[in-house]
Backbone as CSV, one residue per row, in Angstrom:
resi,resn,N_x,N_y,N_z,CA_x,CA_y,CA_z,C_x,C_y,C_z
1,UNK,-7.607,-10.613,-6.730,-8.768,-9.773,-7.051,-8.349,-8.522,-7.822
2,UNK,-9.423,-8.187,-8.624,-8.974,-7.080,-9.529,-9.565,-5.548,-8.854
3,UNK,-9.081,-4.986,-8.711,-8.996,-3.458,-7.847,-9.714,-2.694,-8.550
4,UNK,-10.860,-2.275,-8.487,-11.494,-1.184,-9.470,-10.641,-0.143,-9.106
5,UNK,-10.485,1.053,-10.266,-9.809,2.315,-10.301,-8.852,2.025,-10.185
6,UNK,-8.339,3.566,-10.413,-6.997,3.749,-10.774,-5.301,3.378,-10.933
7,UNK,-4.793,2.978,-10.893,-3.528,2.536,-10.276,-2.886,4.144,-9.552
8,UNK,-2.542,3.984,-8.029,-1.613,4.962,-7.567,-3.050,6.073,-6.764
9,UNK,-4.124,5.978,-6.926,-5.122,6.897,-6.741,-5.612,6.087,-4.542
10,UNK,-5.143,4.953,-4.766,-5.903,4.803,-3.216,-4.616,5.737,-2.447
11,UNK,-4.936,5.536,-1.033,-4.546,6.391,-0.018,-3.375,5.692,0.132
12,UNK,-2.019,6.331,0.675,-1.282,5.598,1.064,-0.800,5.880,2.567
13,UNK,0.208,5.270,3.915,0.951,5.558,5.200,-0.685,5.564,5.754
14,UNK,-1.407,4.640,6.015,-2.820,4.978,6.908,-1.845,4.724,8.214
15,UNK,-2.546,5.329,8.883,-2.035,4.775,10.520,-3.086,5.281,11.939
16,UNK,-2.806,4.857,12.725,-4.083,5.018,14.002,-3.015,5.403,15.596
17,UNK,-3.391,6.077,15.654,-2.738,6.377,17.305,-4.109,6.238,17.885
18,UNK,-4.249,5.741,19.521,-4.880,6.326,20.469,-4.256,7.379,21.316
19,UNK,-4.957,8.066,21.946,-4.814,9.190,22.917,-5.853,8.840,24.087
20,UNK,-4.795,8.989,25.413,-6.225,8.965,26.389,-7.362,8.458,26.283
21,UNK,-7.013,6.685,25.849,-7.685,5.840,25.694,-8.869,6.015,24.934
22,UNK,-9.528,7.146,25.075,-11.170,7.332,24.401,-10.755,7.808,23.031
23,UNK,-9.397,8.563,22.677,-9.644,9.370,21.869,-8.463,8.588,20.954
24,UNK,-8.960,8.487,19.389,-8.353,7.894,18.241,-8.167,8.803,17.084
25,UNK,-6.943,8.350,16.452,-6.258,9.532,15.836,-6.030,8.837,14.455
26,UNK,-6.734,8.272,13.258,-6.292,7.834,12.210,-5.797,9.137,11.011
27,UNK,-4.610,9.038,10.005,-4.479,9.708,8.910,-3.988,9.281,7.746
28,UNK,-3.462,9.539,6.725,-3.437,9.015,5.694,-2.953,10.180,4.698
29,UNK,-2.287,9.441,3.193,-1.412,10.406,2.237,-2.623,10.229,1.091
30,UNK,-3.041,11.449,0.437,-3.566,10.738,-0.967,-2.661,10.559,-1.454
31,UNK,-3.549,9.354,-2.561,-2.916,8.570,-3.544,-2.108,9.365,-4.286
32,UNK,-0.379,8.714,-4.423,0.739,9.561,-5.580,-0.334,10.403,-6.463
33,UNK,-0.782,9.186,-7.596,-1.682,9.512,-8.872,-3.093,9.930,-8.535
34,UNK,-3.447,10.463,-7.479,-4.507,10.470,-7.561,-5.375,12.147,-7.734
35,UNK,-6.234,11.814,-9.000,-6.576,13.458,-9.588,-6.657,14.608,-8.280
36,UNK,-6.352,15.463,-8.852,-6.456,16.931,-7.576,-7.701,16.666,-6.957
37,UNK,-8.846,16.485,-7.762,-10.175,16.641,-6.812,-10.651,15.412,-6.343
38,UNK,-9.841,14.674,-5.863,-10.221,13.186,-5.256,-10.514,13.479,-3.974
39,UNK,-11.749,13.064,-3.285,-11.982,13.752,-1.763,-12.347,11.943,-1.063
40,UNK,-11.815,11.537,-0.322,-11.436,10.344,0.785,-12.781,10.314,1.628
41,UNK,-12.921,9.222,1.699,-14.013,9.053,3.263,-13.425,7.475,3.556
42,UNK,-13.915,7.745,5.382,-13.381,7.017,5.849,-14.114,5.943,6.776
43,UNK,-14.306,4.620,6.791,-15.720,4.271,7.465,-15.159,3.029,8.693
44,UNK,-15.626,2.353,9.575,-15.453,1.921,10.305,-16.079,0.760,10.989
45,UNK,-15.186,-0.216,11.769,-16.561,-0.849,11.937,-15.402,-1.371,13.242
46,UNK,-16.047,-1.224,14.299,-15.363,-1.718,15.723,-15.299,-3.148,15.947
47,UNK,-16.579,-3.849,15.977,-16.665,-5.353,16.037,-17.504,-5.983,14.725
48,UNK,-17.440,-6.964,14.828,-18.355,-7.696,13.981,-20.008,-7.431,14.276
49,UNK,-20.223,-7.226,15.114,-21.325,-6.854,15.882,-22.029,-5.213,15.466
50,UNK,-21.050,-4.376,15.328,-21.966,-2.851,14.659,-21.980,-2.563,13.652
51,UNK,-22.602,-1.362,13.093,-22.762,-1.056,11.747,-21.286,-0.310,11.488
52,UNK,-21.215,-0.493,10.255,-19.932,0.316,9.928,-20.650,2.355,9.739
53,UNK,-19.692,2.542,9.940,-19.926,4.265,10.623,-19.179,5.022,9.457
54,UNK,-19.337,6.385,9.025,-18.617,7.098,8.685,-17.601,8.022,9.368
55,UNK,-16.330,8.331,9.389,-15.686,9.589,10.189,-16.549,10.575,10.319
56,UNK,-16.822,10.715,11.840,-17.997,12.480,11.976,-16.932,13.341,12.000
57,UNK,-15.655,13.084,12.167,-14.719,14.594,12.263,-13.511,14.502,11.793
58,UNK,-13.621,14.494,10.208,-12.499,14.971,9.281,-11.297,15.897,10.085
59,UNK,-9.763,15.366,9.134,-8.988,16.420,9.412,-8.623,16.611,7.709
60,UNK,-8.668,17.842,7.616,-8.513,18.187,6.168,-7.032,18.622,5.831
61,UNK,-6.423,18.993,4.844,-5.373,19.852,4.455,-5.693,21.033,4.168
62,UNK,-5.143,21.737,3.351,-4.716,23.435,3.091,-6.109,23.168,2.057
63,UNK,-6.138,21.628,1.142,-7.020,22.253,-0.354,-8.636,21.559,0.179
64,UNK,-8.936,21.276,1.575,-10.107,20.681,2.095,-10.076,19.280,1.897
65,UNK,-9.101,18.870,1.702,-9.287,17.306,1.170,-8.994,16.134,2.293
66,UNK,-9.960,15.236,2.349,-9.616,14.470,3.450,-8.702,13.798,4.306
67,UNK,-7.666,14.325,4.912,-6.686,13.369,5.368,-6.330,12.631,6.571
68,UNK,-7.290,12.736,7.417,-7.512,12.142,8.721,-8.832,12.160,9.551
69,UNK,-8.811,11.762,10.078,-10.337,11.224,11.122,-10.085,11.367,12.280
70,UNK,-10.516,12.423,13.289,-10.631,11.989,14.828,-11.607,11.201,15.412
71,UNK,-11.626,10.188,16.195,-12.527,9.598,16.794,-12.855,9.636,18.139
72,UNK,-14.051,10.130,18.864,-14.202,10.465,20.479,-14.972,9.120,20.758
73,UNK,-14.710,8.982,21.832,-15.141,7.752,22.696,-14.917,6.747,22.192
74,UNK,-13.765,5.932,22.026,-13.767,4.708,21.409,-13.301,3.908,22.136
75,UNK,-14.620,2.784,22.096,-14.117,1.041,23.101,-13.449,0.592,22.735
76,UNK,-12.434,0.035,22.846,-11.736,-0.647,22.780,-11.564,-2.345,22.937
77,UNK,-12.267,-3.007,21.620,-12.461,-4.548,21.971,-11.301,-5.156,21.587
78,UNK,-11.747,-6.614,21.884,-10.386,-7.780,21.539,-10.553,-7.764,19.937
79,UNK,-11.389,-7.549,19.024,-11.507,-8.037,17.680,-10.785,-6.615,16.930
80,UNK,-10.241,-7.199,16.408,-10.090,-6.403,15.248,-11.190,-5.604,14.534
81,UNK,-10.930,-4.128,14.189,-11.280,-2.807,13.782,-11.752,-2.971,12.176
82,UNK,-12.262,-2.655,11.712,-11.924,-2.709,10.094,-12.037,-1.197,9.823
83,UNK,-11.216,-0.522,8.535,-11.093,0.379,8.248,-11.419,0.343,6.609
84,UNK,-11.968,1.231,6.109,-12.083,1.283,4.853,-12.171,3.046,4.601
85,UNK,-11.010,2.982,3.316,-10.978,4.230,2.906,-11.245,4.710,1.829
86,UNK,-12.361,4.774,1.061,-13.150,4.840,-0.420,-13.002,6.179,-1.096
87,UNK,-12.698,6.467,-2.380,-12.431,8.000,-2.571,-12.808,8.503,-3.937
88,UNK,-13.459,9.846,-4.280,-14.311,9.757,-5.168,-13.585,10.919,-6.040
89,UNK,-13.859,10.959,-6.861,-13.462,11.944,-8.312,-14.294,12.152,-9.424
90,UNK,-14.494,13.305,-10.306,-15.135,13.504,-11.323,-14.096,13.004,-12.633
91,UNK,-12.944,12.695,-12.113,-12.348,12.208,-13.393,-12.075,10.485,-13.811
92,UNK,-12.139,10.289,-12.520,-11.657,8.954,-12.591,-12.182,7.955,-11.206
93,UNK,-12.370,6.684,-11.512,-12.354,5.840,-10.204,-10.900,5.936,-9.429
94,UNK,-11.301,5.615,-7.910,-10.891,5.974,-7.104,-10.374,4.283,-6.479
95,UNK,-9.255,4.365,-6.255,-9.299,2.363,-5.343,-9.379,2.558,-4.451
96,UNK,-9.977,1.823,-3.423,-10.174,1.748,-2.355,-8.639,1.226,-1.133
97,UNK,-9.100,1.237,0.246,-7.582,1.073,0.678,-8.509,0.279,1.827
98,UNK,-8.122,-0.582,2.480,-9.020,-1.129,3.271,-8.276,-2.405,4.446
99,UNK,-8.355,-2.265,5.750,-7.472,-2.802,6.789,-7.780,-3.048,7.927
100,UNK,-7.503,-4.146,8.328,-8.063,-4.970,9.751,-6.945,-4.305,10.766
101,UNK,-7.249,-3.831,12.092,-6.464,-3.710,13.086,-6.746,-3.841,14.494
102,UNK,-5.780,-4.394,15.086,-6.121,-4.859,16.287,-5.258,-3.235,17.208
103,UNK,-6.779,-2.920,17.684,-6.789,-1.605,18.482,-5.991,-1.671,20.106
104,UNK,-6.191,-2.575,20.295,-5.780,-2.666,21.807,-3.487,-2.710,21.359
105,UNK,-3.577,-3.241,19.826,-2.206,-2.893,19.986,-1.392,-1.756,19.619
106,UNK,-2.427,-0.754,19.725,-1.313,0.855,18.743,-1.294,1.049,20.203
């Protein structure tokens, strides 16, 4: 499949900790190439069964730019998580970064 945007502009090192079972800790590098004002969102979807969600609580850097997600109360099912990380710019398309994970194993 052909990747809309950029080469080097998606997110790179995503990763997920839990904490005290309820509480989930995803973050992420922007993209090498990706323009200064590229701002990340991050969306979710627990089972096959719910709507996919946006991050309600950004963790930003020094320039406001998106680099992690806290998550409160999270169930924990047998299916795999999906993650999608979409990211927008006035200069350029943005690629997307996007990943199945099985939660019960971080």
């Amino acid at each position: 499949p052909v990747l809309a945007g950029m080469n080097g502009s998606a997110i790179e090192n995503f990763s997920c900790v839990i904490y005290n079972i309820f509480l989930m800790n995803c973050t992420w590098q922007a993209g090498r190439d990706a323009p200064a004002d590229t701002q990340y969102f991050l969306y979710w979807q627990n089972s096959r069964d719910e709507e996919e969600m946006e991050c309600e609580l950004y963790i930003k850097d020094e320039n406001c730019r998106n680099i992690g997600c806290i998550f409160q109360n999270v169930s924990i099912g047998i299916e795999k998580a999906y993650f999608l990380v979409n990211g927008s710019s006035k200069d350029s398309l943005i690629q997307f970064y996007d990943e199945y994970i099985d939660l019960y194993k971080i």
